[in-house]
Backbone bond lengths (Angstrom), bond angles and torsions (degrees), N, CA, C in turn:
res aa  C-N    CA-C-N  psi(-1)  N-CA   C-N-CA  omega(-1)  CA-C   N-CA-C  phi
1 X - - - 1.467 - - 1.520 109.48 -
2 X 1.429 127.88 125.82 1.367 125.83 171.29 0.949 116.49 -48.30
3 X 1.591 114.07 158.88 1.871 105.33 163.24 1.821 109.74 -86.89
4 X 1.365 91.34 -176.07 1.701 96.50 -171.65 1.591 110.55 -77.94
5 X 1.041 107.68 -2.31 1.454 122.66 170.66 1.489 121.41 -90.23
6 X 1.244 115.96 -3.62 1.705 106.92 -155.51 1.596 93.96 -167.61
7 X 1.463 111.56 132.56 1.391 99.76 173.92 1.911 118.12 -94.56
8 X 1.140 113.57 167.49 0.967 92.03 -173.82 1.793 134.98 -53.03
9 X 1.320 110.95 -33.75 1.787 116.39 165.12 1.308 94.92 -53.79
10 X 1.627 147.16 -48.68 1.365 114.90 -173.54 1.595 125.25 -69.82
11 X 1.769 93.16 -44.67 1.684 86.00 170.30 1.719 114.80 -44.92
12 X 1.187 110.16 -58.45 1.386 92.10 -162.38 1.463 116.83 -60.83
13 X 1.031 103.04 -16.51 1.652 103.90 178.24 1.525 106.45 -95.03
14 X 0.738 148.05 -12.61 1.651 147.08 164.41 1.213 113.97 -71.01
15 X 1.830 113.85 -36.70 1.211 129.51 -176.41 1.593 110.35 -68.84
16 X 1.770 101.00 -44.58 1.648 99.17 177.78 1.995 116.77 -79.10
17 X 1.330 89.66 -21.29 1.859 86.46 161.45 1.418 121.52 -82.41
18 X 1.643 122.72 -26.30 1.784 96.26 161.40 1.316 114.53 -90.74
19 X 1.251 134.51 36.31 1.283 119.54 143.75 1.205 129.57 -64.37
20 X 1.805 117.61 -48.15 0.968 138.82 161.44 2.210 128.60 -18.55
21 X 2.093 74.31 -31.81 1.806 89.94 -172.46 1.684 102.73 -81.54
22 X 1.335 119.02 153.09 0.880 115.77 148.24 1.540 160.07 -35.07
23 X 0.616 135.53 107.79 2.386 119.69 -166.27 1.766 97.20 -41.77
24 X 0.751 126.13 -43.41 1.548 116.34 -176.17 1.834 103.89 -72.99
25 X 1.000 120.67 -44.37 1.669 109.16 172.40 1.410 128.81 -71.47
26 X 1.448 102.87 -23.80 1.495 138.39 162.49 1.518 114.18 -52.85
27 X 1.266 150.84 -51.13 1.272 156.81 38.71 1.527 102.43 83.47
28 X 2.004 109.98 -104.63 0.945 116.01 -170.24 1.614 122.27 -53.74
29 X 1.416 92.31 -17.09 1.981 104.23 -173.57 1.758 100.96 -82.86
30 X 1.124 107.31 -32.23 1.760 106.27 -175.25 1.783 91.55 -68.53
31 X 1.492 104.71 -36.97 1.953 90.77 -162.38 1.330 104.63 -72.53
32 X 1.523 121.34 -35.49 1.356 116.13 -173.70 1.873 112.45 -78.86
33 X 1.284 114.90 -7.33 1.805 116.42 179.43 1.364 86.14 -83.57
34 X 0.999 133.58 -76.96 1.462 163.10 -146.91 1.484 119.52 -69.28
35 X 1.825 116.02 -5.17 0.999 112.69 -177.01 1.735 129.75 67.09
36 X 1.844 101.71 -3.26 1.170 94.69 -169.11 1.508 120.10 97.17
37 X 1.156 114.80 -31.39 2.171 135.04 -176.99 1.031 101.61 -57.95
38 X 1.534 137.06 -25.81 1.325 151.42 -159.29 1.715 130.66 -101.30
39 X 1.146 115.55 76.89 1.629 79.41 -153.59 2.125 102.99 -111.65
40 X 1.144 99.39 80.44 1.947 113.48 172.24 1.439 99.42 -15.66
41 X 1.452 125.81 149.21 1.322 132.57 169.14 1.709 103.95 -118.68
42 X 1.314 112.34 12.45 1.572 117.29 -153.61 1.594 98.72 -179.85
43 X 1.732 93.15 153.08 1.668 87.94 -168.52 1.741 112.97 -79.03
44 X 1.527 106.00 -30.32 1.531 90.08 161.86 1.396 135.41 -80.97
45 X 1.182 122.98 8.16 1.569 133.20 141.35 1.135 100.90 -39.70
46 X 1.540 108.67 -73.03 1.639 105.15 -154.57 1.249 102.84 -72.44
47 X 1.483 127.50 -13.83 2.106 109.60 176.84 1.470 108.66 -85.01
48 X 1.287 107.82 -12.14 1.666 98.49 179.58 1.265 116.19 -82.79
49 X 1.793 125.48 -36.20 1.533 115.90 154.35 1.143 125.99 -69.93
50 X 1.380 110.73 -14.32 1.626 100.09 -169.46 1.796 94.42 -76.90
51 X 1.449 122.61 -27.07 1.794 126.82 167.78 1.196 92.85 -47.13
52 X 1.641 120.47 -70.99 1.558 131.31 -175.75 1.322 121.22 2.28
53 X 1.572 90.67 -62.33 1.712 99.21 -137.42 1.713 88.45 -106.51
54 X 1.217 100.61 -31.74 1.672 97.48 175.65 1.011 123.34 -18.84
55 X 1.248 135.60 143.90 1.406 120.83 169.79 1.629 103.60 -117.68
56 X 1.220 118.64 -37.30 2.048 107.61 179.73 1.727 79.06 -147.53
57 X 1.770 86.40 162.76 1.793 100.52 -165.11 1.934 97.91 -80.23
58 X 1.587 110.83 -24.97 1.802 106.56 158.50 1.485 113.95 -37.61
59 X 1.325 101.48 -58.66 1.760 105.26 -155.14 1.399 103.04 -67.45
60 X 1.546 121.19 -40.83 1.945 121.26 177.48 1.458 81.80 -61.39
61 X 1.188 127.69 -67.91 1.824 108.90 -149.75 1.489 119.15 -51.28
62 X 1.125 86.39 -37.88 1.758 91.96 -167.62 1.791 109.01 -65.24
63 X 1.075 109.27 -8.35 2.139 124.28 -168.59 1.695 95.65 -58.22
64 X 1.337 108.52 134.70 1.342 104.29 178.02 1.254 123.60 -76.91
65 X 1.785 125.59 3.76 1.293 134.57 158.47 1.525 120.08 -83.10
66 X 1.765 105.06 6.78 1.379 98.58 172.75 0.943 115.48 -121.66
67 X 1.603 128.22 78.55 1.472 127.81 -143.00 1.690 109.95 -95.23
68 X 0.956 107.75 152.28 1.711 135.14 -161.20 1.504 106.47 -37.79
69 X 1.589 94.05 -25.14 1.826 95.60 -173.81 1.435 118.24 -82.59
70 X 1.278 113.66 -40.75 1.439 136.38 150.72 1.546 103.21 -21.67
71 X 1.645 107.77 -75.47 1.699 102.93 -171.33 1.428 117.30 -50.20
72 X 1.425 100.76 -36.14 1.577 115.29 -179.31 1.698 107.72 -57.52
73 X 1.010 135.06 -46.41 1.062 144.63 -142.22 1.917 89.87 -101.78
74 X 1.448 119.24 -27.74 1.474 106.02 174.29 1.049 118.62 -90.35
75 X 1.404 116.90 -8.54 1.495 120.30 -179.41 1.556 115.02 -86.33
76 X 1.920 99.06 -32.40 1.264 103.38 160.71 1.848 142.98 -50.78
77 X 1.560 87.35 -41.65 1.115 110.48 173.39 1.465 121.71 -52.94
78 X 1.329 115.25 -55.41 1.534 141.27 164.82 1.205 121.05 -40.38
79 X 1.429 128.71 -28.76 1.579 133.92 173.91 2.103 82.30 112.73
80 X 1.062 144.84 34.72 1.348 135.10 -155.56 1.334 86.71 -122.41
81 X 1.500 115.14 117.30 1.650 108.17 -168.71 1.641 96.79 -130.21
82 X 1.875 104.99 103.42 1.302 106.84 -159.67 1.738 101.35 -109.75
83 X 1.226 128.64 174.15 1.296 128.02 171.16 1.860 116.96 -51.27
84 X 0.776 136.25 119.36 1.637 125.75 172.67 1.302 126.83 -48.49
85 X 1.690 111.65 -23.64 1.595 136.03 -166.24 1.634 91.13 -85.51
86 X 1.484 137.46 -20.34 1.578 132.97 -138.85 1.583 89.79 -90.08
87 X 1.311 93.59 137.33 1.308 116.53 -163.53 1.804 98.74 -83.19
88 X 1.273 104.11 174.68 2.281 106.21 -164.79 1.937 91.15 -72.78
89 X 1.173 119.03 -32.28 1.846 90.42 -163.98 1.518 83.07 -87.38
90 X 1.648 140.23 -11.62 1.190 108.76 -159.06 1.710 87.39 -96.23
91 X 1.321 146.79 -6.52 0.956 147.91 150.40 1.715 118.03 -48.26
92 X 1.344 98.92 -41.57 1.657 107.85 -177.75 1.612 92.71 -62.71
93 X 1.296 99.57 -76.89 2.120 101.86 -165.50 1.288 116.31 -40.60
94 X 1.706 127.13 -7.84 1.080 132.55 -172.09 1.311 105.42 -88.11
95 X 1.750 108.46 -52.48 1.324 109.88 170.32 1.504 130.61 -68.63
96 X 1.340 135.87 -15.60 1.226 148.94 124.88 1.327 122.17 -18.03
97 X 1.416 123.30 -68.15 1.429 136.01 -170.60 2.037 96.61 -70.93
98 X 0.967 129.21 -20.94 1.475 151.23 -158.04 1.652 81.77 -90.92
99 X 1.518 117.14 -85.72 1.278 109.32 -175.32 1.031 118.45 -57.72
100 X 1.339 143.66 3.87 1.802 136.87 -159.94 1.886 92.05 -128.79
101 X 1.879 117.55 5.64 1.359 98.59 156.54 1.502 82.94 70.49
102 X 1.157 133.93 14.06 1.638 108.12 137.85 1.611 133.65 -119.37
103 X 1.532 93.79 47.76 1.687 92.74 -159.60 1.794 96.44 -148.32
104 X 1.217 135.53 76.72 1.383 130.38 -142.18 1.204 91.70 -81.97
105 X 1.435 127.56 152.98 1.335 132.60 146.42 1.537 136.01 -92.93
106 X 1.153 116.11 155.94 1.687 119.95 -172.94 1.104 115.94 -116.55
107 X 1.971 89.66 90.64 1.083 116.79 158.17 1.356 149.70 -93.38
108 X 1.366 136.05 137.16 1.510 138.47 -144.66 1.717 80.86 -58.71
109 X 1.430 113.55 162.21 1.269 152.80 174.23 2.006 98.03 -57.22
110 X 1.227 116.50 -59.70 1.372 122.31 -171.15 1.599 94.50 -65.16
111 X 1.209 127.33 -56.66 1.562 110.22 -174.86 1.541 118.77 165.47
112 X 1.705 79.76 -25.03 1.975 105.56 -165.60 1.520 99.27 -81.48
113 X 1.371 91.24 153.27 2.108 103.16 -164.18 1.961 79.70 -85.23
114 X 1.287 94.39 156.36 1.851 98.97 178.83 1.664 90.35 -78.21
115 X 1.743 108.09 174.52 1.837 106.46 176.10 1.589 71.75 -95.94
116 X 1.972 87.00 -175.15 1.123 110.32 -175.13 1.760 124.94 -74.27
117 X 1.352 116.55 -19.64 1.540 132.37 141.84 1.458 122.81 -47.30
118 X 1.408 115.46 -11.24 1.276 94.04 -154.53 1.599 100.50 -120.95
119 X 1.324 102.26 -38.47 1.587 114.86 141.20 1.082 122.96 -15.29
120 X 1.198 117.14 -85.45 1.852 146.07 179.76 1.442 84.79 -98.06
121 X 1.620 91.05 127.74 1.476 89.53 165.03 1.859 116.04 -92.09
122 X 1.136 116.46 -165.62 1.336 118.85 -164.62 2.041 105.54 -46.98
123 X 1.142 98.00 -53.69 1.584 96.32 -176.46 1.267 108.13 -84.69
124 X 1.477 134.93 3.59 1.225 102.18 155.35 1.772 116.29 -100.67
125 X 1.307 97.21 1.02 1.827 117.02 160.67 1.694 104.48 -74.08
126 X 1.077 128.92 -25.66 1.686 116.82 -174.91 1.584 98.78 -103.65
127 X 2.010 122.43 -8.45 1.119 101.44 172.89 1.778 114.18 -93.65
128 X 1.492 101.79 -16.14 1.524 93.68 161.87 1.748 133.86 -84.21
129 X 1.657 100.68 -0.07 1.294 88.33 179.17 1.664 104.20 -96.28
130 X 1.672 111.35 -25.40 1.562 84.04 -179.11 1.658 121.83 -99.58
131 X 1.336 102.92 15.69 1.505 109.27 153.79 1.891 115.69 -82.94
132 X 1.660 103.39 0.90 1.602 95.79 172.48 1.261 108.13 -107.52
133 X 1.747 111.21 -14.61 1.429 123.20 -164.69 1.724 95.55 -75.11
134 X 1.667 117.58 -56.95 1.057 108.41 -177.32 1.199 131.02 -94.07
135 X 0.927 131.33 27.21 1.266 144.30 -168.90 1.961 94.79 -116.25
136 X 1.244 103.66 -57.74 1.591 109.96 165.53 1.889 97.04 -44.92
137 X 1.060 129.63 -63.60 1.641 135.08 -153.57 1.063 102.12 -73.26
138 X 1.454 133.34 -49.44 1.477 123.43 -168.60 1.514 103.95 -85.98
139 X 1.658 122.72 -20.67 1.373 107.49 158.32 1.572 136.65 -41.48
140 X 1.255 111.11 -27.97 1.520 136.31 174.31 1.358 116.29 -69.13
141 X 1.510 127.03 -18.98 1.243 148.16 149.95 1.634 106.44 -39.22
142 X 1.791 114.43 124.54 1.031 106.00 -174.87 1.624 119.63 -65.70
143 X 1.209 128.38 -17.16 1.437 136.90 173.66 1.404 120.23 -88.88
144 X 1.732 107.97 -8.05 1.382 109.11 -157.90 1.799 97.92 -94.45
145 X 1.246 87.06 154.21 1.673 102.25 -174.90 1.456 117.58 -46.69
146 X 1.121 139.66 116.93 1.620 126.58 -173.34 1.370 114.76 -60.53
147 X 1.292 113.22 156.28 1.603 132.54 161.82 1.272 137.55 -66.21
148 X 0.816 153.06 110.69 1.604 146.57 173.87 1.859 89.06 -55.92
149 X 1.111 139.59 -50.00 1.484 129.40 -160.97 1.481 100.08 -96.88
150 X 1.189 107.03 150.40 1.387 121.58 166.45 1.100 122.52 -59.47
151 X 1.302 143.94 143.90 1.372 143.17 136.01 1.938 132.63 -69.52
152 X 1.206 111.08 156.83 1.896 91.85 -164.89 1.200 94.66 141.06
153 X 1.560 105.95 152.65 1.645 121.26 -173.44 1.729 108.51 -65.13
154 X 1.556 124.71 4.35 1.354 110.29 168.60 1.488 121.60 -66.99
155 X 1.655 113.52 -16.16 1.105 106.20 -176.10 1.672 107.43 -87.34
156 X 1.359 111.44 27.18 1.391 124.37 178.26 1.306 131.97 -139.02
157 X 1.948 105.78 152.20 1.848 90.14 -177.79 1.481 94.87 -76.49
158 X 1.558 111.94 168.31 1.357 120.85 -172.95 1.682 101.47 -95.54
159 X 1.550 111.19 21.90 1.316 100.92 162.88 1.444 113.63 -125.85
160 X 1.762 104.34 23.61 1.525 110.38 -166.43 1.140 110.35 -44.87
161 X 1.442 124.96 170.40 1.346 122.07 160.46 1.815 99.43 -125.60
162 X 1.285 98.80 160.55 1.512 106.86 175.24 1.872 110.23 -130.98
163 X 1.636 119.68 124.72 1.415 103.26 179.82 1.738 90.50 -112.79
164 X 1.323 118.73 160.93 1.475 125.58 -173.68 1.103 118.87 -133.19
165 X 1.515 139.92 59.06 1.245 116.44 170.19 1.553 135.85 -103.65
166 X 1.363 89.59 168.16 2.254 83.35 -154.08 1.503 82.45 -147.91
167 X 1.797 113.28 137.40 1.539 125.73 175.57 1.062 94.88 -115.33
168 X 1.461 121.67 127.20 1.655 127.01 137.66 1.276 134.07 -115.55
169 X 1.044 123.77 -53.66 1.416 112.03 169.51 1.535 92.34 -126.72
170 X 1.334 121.63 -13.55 1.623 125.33 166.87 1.480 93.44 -150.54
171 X 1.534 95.41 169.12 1.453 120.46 -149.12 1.781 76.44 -94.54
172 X 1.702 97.64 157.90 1.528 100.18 173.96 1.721 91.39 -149.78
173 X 1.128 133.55 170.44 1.223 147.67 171.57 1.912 127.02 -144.84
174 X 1.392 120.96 140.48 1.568 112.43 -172.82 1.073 112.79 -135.74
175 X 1.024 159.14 172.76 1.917 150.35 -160.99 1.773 84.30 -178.36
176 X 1.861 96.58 129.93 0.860 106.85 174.26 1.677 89.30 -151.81
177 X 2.001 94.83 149.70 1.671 105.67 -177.65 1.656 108.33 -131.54
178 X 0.902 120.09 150.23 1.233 130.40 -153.29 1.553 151.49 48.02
179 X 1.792 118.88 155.48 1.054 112.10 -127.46 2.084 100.12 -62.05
180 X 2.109 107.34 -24.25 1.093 90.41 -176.29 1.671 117.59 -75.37
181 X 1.304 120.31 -29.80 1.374 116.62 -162.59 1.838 102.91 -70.58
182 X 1.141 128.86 -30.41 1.282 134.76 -154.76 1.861 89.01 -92.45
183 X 1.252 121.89 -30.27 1.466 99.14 -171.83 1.525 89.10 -92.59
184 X 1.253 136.77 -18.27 1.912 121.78 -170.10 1.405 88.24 -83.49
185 X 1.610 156.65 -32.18 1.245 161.91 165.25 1.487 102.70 -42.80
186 X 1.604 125.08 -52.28 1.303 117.80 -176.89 1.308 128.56 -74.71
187 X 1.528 96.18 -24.69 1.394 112.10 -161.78 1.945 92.80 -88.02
188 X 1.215 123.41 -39.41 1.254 129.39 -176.10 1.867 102.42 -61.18
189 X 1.412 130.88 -33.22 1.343 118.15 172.25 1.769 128.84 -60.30
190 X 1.592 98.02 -23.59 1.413 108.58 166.45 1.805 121.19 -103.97
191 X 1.436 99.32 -22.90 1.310 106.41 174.12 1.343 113.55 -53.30
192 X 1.548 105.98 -66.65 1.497 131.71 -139.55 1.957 103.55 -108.20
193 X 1.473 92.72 -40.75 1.820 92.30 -177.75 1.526 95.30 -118.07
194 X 1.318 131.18 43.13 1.613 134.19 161.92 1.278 104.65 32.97
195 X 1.296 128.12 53.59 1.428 98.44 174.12 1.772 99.91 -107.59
196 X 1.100 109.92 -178.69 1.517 111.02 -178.07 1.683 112.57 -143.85
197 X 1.410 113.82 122.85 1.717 83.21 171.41 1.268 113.06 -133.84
198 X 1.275 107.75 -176.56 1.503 120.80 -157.56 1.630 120.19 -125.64
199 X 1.050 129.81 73.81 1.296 129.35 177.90 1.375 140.48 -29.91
200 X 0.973 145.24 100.60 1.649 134.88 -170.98 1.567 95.74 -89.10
201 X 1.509 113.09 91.75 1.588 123.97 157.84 1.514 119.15 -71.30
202 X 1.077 115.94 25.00 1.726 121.09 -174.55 1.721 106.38 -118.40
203 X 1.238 111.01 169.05 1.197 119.99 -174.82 1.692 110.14 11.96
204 X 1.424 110.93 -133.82 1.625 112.33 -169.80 1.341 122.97 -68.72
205 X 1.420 116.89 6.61 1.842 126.61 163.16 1.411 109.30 -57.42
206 X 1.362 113.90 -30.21 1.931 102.29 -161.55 1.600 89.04 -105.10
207 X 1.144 136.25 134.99 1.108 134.26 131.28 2.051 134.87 -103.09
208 X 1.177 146.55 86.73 1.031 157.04 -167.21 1.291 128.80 -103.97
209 X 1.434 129.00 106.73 1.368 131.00 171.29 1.636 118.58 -126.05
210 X 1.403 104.02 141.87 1.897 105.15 167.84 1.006 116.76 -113.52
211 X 1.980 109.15 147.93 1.388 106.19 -176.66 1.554 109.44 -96.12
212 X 1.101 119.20 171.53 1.826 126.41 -175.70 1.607 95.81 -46.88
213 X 1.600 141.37 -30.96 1.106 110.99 -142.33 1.682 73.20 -113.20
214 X 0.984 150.35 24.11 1.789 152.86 144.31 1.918 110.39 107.68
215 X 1.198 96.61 13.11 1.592 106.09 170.83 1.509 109.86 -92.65
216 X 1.728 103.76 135.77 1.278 116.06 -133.07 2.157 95.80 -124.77
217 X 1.000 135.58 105.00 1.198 136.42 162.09 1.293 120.26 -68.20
218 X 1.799 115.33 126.90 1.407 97.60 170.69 1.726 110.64 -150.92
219 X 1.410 112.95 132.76 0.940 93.12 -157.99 1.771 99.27 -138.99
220 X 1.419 112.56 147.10 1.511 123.98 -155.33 1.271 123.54 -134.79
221 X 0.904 126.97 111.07 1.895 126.40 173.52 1.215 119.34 -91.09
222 X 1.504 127.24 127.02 1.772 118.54 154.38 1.596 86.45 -151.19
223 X 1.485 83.71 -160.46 1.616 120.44 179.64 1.674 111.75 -79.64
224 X 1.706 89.81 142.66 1.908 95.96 158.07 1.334 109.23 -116.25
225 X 1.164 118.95 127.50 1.289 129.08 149.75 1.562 125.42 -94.71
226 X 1.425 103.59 153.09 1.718 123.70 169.80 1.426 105.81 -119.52
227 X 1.717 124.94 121.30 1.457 134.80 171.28 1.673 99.98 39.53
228 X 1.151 136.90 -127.02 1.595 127.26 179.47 1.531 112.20 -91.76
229 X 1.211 136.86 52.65 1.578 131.16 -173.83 1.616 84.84 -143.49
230 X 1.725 103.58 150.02 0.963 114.01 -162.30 2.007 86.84 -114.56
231 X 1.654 125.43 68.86 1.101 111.66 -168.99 1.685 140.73 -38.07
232 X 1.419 99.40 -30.68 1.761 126.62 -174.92 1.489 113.82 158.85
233 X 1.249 111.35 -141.34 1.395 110.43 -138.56 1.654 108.00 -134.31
234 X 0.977 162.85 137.77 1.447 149.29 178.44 1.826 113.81 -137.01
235 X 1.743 122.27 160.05 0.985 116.80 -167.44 1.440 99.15 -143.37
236 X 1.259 139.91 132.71 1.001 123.63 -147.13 1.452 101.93 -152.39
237 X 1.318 115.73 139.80 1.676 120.38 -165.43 1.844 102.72 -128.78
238 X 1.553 115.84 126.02 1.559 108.77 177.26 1.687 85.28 -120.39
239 X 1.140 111.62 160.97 1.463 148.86 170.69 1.382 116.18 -117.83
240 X 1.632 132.66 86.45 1.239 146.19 -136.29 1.872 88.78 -119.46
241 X 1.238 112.42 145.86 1.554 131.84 158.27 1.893 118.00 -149.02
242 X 0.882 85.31 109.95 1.681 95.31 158.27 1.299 131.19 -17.83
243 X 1.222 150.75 96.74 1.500 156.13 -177.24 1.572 107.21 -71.81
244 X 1.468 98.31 102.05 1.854 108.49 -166.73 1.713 107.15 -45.30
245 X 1.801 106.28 -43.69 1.025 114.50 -167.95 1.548 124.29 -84.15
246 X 1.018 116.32 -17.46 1.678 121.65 172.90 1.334 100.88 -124.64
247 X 1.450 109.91 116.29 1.460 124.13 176.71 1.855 117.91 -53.11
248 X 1.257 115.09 142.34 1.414 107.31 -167.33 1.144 132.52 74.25
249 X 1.245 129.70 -2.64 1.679 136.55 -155.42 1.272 96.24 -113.43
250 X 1.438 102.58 125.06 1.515 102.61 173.16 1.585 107.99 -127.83
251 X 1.157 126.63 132.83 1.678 129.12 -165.99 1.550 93.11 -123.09
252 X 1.345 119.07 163.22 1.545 156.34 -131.01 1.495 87.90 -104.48
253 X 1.336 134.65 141.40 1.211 125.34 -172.70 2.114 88.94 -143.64
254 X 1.127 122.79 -49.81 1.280 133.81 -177.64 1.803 104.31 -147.83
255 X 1.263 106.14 139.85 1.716 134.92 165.89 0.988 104.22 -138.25
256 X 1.270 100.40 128.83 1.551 123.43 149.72 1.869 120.58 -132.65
257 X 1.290 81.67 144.35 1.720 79.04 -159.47 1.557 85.39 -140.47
258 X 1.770 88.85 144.11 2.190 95.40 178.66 1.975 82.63 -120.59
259 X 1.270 85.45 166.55 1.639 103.72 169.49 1.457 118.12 -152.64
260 X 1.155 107.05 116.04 0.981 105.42 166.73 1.799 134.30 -127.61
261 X 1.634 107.46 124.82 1.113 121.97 165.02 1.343 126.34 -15.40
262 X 1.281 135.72 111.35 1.901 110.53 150.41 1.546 115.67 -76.35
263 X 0.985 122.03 48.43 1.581 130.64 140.84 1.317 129.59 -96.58
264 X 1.604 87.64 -35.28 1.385 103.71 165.46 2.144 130.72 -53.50
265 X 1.727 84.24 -38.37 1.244 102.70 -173.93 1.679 118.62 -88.39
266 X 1.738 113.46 -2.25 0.920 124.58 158.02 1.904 119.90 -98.38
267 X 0.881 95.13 -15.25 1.493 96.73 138.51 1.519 165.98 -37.17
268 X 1.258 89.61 -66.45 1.582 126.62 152.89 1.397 118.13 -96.24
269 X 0.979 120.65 -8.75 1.521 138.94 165.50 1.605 119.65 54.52
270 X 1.755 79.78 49.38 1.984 89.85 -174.19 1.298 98.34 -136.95
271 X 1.373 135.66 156.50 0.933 130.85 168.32 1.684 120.15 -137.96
272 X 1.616 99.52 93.97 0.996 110.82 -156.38 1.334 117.26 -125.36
273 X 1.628 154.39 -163.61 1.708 113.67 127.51 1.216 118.76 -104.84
274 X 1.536 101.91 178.68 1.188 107.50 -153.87 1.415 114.46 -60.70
275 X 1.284 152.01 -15.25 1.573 151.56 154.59 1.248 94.96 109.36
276 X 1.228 125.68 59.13 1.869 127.38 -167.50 1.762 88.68 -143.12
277 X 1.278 122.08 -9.31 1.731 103.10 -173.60 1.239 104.43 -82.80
278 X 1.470 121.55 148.99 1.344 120.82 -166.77 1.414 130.34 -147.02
279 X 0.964 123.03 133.91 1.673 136.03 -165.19 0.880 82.17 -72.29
280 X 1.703 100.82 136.91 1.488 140.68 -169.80 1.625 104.39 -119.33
281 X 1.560 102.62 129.18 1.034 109.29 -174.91 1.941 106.94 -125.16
282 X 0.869 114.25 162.96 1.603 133.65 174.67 1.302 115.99 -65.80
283 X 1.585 117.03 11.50 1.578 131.27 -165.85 1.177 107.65 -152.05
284 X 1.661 130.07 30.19 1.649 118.56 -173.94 1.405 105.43 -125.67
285 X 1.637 112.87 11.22 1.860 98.62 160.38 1.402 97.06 -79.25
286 X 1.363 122.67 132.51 1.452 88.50 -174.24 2.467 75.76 -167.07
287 X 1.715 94.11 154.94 1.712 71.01 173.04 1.070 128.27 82.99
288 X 1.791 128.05 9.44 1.208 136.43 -157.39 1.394 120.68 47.11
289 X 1.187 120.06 50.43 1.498 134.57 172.95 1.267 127.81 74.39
290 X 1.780 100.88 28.95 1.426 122.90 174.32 1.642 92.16 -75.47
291 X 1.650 99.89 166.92 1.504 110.30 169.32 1.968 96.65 -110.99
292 X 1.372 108.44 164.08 1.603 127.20 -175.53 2.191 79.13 -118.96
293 X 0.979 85.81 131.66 1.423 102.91 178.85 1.980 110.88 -129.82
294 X 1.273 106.59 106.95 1.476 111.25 170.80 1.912 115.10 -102.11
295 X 0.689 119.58 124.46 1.351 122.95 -157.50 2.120 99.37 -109.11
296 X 1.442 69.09 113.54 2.138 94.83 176.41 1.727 101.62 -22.01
């Protein structure tokens, strides 16, 4: 039986989007509906009050434990193939219009909902993750707009690796391993040295390929900036795998990222990039989770 808050098409569909959440957000979302009165011993405890207490499917969406990527990721799931740029309420009205039977989904012929790969194919899977990657990173920027999601080595395997190179007036290089040292390393370039960057997800900026066994290459060029200066230029490589246990989740496995200065490029007195972006092939996890890099 629904609650008096939710009809039954929303419960069930609210119900199959907090699965998606974590047991710890799962949790914090029952204490904040619930006043706390509530206390789940199990994660479907906590989705059946958190239906409970609901009062309209706006007010759960809008909860800052039900963050924008989440919606993204149920609509994905669904055959619901929305813009990547769509902002959290325009994600909500989507999912709304979805439950109210005016928003059809595209579903395979046999019956089965497509996964979220299959939907979006690979590059439009590497253009929504590093519009979450940086958008999450430069949030961490002391001026930069905050996050609804955390930042922290969860968005990583704990055997990530991180490679770093950055030219300025000489070339320098940094190697970092694991999931904590490699995310306080990333987070310290916007934290600590303000920088901010900016991805060009359009034409030849994104490059993305998967291999047969579902490991995912993706690799991205734009600009860094500091406060209004456009410092130079950066190119940036992630090594993506699938999280067996939470459907859709894909965590950080290898980065490598170059940077380069335009001081650098007045230097050498070219202004070009650096000739490090690289065709991705179906054979470059390779090496204990080194990358094979062929350069354009």
């Amino acid at each position: 039986m629904a609650s008096a808050g939710l009809s039954e098409r929303e419960q069930a569909g609210c119900r199959q989007l907090l699965e998606l959440l974590g047991t710890e957000e799962l949790m914090a979302l029952t204490d904040t509906i619930t006043n706390r009165l509530v206390h789940p011993e199990n994660r479907q405890e906590a989705i059946s009050a958190i239906l409970v207490y609901s009062q309209n499917v706006e007010e759960l969406l809008k909860r800052r434990k039900v963050y924008r990527e989440t919606i993204f990721k149920y609509l994905a799931v669904q055959g619901i193939a929305v813009p990547p740029s769509s902002e959290k309420h325009q994600l909500i009205a989507y999912v709304k219009q979805y439950w109210d039977g005016k928003l059809p989904s595209n579903d395979l012929e046999s019956g089965e909902r497509k996964t979220h790969a299959e939907v979006n194919d690979v590059h439009y899977l590497g253009e929504e993750f590093c519009q979450w990657f940086f958008e999450l990173l430069n949030s961490q920027h002391p001026l930069g707009v905050k996050s609804e999601e955390k930042w922290g080595p969860q968005h990583f395997w704990e055997d990530a690796k991180l490679k770093f190179c950055y030219n300025t007036l000489e070339k320098n290089m940094e190697e970092y391993v694991g999931a904590e040292m490699v995310s306080l390393r990333l987070l310290s370039l916007v934290k600590e040295e303000y920088l901010l960057f900016n991805p060009n997800l359009n034409a030849d900026g994104l490059k993305c390929v998967m291999s047969r066994h579902g490991l995912v290459l993706v690799a991205v060029a734009g600009t860094v900036h500091r406060g209004n200066v456009c410092l130079g230029i950066f190119e940036q490589i992630f090594g993506l795998i699938s999280c067996p246990i939470r459907g859709n989740t894909w965590k950080i496995k290898i980065i490598n990222i170059i940077i380069v200065i335009f001081v650098y490029f007045l230097k050498i007195g070219a202004l070009s990039t650096p000739g490090c972006f690289i065709t991705l092939t179906r054979s470059q996890f390779v090496n204990g989770g080194n990358l094979q890099q062929e350069v354009i």
